[in-house]
C-alpha positions as CSV (number, residue, x, y, z in Angstrom):
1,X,70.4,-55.9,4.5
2,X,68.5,-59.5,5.0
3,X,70.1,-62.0,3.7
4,X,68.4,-65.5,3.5
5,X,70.2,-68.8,4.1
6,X,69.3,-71.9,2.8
7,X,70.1,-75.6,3.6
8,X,68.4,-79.1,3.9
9,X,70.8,-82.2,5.0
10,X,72.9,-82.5,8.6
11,X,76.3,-80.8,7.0
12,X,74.0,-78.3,5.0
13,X,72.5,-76.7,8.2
14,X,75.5,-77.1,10.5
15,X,77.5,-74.9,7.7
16,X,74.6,-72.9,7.7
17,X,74.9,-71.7,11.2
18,X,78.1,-71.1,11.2
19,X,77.9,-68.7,8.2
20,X,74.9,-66.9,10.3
21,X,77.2,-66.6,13.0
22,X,80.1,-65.4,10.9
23,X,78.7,-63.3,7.8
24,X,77.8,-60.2,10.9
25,X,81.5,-60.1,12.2
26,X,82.7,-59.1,8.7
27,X,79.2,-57.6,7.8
28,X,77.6,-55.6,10.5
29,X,75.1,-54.4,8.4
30,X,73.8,-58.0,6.9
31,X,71.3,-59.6,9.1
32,X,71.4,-63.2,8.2
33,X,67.8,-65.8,8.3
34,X,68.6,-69.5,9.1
35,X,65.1,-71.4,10.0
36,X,65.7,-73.3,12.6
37,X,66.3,-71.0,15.2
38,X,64.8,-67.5,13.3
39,X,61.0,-69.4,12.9
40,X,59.2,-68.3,16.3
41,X,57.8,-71.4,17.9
42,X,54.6,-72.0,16.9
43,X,54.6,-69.9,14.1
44,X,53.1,-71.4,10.6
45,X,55.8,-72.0,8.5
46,X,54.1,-71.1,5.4
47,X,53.7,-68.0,6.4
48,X,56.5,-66.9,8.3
49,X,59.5,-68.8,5.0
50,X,56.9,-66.3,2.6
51,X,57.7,-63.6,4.8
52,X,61.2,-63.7,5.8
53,X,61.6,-64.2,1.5
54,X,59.7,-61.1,0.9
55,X,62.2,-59.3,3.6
56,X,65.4,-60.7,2.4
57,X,67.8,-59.2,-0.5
58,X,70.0,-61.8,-1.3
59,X,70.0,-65.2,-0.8
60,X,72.8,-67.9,-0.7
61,X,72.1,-71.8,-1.0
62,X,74.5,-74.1,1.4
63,X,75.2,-77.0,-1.2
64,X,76.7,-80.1,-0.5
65,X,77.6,-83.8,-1.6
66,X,74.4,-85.0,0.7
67,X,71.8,-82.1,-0.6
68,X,72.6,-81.3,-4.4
69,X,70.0,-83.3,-5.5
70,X,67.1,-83.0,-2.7
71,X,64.2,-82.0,-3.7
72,X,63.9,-78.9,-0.6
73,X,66.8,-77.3,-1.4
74,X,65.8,-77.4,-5.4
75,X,62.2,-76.0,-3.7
76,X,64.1,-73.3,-2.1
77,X,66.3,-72.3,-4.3
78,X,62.9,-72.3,-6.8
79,X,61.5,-69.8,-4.3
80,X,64.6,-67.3,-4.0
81,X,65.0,-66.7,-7.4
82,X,60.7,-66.1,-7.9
83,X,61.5,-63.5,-5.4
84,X,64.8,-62.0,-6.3
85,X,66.6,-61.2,-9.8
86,X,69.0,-64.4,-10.7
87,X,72.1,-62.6,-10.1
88,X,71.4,-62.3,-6.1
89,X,70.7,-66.3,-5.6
90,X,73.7,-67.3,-4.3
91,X,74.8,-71.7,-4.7
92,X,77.8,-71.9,-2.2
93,X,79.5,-75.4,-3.2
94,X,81.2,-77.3,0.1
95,X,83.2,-80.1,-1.5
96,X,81.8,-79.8,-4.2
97,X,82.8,-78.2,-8.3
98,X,80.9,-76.7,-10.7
99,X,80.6,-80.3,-12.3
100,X,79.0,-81.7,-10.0
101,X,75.7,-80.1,-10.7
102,X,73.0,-80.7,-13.2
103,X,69.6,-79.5,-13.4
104,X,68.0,-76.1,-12.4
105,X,70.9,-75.7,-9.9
106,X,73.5,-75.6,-12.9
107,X,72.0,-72.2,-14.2
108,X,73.0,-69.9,-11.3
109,X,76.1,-68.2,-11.2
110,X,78.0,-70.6,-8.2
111,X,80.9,-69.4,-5.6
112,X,83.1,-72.8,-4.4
113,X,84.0,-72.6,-0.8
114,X,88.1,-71.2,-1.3
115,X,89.1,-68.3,0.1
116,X,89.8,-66.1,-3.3
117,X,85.4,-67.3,-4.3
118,X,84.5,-66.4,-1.1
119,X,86.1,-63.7,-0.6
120,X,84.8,-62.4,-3.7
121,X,80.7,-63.3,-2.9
122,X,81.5,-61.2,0.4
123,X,82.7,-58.3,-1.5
124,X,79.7,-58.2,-3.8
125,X,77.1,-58.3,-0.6
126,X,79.5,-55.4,1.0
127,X,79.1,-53.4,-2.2
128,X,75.2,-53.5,-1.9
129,X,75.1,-52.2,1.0
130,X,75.0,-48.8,0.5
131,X,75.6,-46.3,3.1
132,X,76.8,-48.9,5.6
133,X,79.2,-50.7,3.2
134,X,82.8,-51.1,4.3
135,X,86.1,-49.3,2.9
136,X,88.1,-51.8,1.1
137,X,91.1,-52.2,3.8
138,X,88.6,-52.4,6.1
139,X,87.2,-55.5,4.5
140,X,90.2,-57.3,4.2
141,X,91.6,-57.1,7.7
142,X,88.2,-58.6,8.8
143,X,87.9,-61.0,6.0
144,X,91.4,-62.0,6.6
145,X,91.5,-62.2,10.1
146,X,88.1,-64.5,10.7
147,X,88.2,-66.8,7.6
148,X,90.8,-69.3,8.6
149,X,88.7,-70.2,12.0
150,X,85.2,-70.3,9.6
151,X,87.5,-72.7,7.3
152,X,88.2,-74.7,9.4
153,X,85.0,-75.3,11.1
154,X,83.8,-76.1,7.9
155,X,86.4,-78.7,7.0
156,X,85.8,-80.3,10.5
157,X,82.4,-80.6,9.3
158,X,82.6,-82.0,6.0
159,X,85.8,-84.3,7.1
160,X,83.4,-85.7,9.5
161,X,81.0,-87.0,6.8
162,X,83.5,-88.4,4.7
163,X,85.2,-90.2,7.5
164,X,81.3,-92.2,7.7
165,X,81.4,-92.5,4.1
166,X,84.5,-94.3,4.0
167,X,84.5,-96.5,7.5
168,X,83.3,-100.1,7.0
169,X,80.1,-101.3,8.0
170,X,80.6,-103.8,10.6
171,X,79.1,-107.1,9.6
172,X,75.3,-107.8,11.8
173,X,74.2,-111.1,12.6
174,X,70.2,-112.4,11.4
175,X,69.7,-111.7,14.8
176,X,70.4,-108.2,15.2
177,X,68.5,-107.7,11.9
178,X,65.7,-109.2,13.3
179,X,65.7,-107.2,15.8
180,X,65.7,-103.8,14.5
181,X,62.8,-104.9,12.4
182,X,60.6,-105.5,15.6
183,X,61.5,-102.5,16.9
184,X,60.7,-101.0,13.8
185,X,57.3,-101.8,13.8
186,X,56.6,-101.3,17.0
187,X,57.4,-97.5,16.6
188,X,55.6,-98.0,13.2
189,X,52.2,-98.7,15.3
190,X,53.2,-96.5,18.1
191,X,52.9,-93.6,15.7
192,X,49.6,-94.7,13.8
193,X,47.1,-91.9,14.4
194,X,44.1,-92.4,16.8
195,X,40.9,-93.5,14.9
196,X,39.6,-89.5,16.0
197,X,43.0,-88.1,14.4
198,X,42.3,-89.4,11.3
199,X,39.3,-87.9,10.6
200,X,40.6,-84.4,11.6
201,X,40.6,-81.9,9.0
202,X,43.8,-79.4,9.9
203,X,44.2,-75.8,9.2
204,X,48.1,-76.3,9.4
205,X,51.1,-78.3,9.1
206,X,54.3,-78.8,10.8
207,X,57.4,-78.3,9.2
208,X,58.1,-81.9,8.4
209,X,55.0,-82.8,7.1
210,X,54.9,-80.1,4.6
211,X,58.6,-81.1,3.7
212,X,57.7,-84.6,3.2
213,X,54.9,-83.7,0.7
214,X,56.3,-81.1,-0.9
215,X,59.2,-83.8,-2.0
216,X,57.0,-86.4,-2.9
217,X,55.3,-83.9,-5.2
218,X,59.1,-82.9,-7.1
219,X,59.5,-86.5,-7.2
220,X,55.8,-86.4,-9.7
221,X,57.2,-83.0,-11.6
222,X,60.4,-85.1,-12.1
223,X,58.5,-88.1,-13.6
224,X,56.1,-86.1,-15.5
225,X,58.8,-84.0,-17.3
226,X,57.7,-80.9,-15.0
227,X,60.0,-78.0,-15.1
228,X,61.1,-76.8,-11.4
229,X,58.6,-73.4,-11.1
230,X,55.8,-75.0,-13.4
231,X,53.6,-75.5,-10.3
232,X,50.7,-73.8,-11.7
233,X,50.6,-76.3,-14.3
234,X,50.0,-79.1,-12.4
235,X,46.5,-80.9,-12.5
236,X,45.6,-81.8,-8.6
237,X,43.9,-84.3,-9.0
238,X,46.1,-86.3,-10.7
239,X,49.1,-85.3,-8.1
240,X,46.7,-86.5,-5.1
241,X,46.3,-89.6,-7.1
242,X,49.4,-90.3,-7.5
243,X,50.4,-89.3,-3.5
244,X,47.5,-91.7,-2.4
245,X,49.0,-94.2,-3.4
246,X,52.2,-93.3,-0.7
247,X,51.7,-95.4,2.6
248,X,53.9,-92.6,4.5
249,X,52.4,-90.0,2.5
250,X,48.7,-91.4,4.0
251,X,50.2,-91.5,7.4
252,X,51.4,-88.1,7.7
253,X,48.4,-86.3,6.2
254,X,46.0,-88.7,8.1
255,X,43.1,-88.1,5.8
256,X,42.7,-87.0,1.8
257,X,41.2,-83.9,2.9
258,X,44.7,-82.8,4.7
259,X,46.6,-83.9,1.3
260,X,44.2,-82.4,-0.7
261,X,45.5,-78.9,1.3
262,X,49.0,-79.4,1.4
263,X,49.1,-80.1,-2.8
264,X,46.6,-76.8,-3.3
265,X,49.2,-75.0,-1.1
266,X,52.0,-76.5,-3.2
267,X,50.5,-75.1,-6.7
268,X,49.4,-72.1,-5.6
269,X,52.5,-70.8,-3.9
């Protein structure tokens, strides 16, 4: 069985790898996908998320404090449950309740990371997994034996971020400010594309760009009273007007042509 794993934020993806490490030591037979290491270099990754989404049976969404409300993982979860019934689109809240969510998020059936919720999501994966599902005792030695070093991987993770959150900002001088600003725009015109660049009409797009778009255009949905999958509603012409307006939005695409694909690409998916 495929099972797709999805995350956006630092704590999001590190949790993410762990479980793609972990699921196949109590699950030999589920084959987990985590992008970052599972996309092939150079691969489009249009083509190869569509792909890996038509292959996968299941799907679980790594939530936490820092991604609840980002527009990729609303995207993503958007895309698993166009491709699999409701009941196999899996939220899996790290520090986080049931409360805590709002929006399209709020309508899927949620598992909070405790043992007894977990345990429970694991069970209904192992019970799809037909010939190759595990005997009940079977399960629970392995479930019991490699769940306390997964917890606590997680907790060092999450502890982590909330350790930052809480630590006081140390008090900068003007001078340090003033600093960072000149650096800043020295990397700003560093990065500005070559007057031969911005004329270039590409036939793809690199991870970040697309991601970068793709969020700017949830922010429009969310201004316009869009629902999350009413892409085919959307008029493109008024979404590229309202993205050219977006300095970093006119960076990263170089030239309206390249926007003009990435918001086509975005409807019609």
């Amino acid at each position: 069985m495929n099972l797709f794993i999805s995350w956006s934020g630092d704590d999001s993806k590190a949790i993410a790898q762990l479980l793609k490490n972990w699921i196949p030591k109590i699950l030999q037979a589920v084959k987990p996908y985590f992008t970052p290491s599972d996309i092939e270099k150079g691969a489009k990754w249009e083509t190869e998320i569509t792909k890996k989404l038509n292959e996968c049976n299941i799907g679980i969404i790594c939530l936490t404090s820092e991604n609840k409300e980002k527009p990729w993982i609303l995207f993503e979860a958007g895309a698993l449950s166009n491709k699999l019934d409701k009941s196999k689109v899996c939220p899996l809240l790290f520090g986080l309740s049931n409360s805590d969510l709002t929006g399209p998020l709020a309508t899927f059936q949620t598992t909070i990371f405790v043992k007894d919720e977990f345990k429970k999501l694991m069970q209904t994966i192992n019970n799809q997994l037909g010939d190759n599902v595990l005997a009940d005792n079977t399960f629970q030695e392995l479930f019991d034996t490699f769940f306390p070093k997964l917890e606590s991987d997680v907790s060092s993770i999450l502890s982590k971020t909330n350790a930052l959150k809480i630590s006081p900002s140390p008090v900068r001088s003007d001078r340090d400010i003033l600093d960072e600003i000149l650096e800043l725009t020295r990397r700003q015109y560093s990065v500005l594309p070559s007057k031969s660049d911005q004329y270039e009409v590409l036939d793809s797009f690199d991870e970040s760009t697309v991601k970068s778009v793709y969020s700017k255009i949830y922010d429009y949905m969310k201004v316009h009273n869009f629902k999350l999958k009413e892409y085919s509603l959307l008029d493109d012409e008024e979404v590229y007007d309202y993205l050219s307006r977006d300095k970093e939005v006119r960076r990263l695409c170089r030239n309206s042509d390249n926007l003009k694909k990435i918001i086509t690409q975005f409807i019609n998916q």
